[in-house]
C-alpha positions, 0 to 999 in steps of 0.5 A, spaced: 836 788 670 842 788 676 848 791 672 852 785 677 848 780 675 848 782 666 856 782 667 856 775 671 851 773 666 854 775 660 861 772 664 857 765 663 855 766 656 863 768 655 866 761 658 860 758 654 862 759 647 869 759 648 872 754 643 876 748 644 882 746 642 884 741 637 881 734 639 884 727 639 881 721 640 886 715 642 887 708 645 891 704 648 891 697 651 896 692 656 895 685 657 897 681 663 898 674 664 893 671 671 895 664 673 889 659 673 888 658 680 879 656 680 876 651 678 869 650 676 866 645 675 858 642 674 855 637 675 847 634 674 841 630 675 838 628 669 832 624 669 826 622 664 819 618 665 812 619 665 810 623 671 814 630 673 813 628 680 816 621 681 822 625 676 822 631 682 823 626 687 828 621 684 833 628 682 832 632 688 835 626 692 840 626 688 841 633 688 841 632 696 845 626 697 851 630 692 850 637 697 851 632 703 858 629 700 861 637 698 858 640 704 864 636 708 868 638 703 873 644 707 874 649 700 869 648 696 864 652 694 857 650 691 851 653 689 845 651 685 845 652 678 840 651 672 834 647 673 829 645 667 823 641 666 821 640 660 816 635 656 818 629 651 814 629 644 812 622 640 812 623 633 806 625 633 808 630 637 804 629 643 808 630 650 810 622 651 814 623 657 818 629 661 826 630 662 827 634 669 835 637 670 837 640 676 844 642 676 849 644 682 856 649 680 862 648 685 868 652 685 875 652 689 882 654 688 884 646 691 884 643 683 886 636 686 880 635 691 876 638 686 877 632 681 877 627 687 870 630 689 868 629 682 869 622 681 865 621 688 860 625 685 859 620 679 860 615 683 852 617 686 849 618 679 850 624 678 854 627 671 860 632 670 858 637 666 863 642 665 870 643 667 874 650 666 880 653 670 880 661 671 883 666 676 880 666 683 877 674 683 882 676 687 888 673 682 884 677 676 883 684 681 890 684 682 892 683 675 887 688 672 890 693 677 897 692 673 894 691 666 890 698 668 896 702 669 900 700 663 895 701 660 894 708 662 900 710 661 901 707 655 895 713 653 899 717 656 906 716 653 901 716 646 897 724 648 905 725 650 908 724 643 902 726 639 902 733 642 909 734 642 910 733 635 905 739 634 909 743 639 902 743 643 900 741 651 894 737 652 889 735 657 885 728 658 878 731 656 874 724 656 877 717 658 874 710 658 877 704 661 874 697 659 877 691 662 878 684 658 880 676 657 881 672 663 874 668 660 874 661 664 878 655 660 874 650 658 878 643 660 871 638 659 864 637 657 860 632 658 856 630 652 848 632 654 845 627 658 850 622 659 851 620 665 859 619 666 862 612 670 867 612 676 872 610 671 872 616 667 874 622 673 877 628 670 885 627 670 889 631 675 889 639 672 894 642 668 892 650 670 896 655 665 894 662 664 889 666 663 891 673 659 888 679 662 886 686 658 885 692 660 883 698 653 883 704 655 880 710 649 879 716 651 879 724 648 885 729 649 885 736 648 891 740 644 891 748 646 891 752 641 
């Protein structure tokens, strides 16, 4: 074999086999609070009866009708939701009848016209499904970077003080970084199946906060 070769190998093999210092696994978490500036909101078309074609007709109409209203809406967004068929059984567990859902999801950061929109909605036989109030995408990102960098040089402070006490330097071998909480918070649900009145429109919204968190765990090295 080359004589270059051999020692570049053997060079290799070398770095290959060299042991590792000291490893540490640590963790450290920031939590940071993002107002509540979307709302989501659903609402449906329910109905039941004897032929699935009539109960298509009749809940796509609504859907249609809903979609016509909301689309003269500046700010909101809509988009379609679930959507389900599904069979009635007797006691005798023979299919009696079929109950068809079709369901619209709006979200917008103009929490009033949101409440206005839905007491309209119901007003065209449509119910209110849920209500939550959540950090706009935007809001979140921008409160995940903070909450990711207090958590990082939380794991940094830590790696320092632990390395310190044994006298050591430290290197970062393996990080994680895993983001949390800011779930929607839920302000109302509608019972299923039951078609709310006019009268029972949702409230004027109170936002609040939602809390952000960023963990963040990892491995460090100690040299020996």
């Amino acid at each position: 074999m080359n004589r270059c070769l051999t020692t570049l190998l053997a060079g290799v093999f070398l770095a290959a086999t060299a042991r590792a210092g000291t490893l540490v696994d640590l963790a450290a978490e920031a939590s940071r609070p993002a107002a509540n500036d979307m709302v989501r909101a659903s609402v449906f078309s329910e109905a039941s009866g004897k032929s699935p074609a009539e109960l298509a007709q009749r809940v796509n109409a609504d859907i249609a009708e809903a979609l016509k209203l909301i689309r003269t809406k500046s700010g909101i967004s809509v988009k379609s939701g679930q959507q389900s068929t599904y069979p009635i059984y007797s006691q005798g567990q023979k299919i009696d009848g079929w109950r068809m859902r079709s369901e619209l999801v709006l979200e917008s950061k103009d929490q009033g016209s949101v409440s206005e929109l839905l007491g309209k909605l119901q007003q065209m036989r449509l119910a209110v499904g849920d209500v939550s109030l959540l950090p706009s995408p935007e809001t979140r990102r921008k409160v995940e970077d903070e909450a990711t960098r207090e958590a990082i040089q939380a794991f940094q402070s830590r790696a320092a003080v632990i390395a310190g006490q044994l006298g050591k330097d430290w290197k970062i071998k393996q990080l994680s970084v895993q983001q949390g909480g800011g779930r929607p918070m839920p302000m109302m649900r509608a019972a299923r199946g039951v078609m709310m009145t006019a009268e029972a429109a949702p409230a004027p919204l109170e936002a609040g906060e939602s809390l952000v968190t960023t963990n963040v765990s990892g491995q460090i090295e100690l040299a020996d």
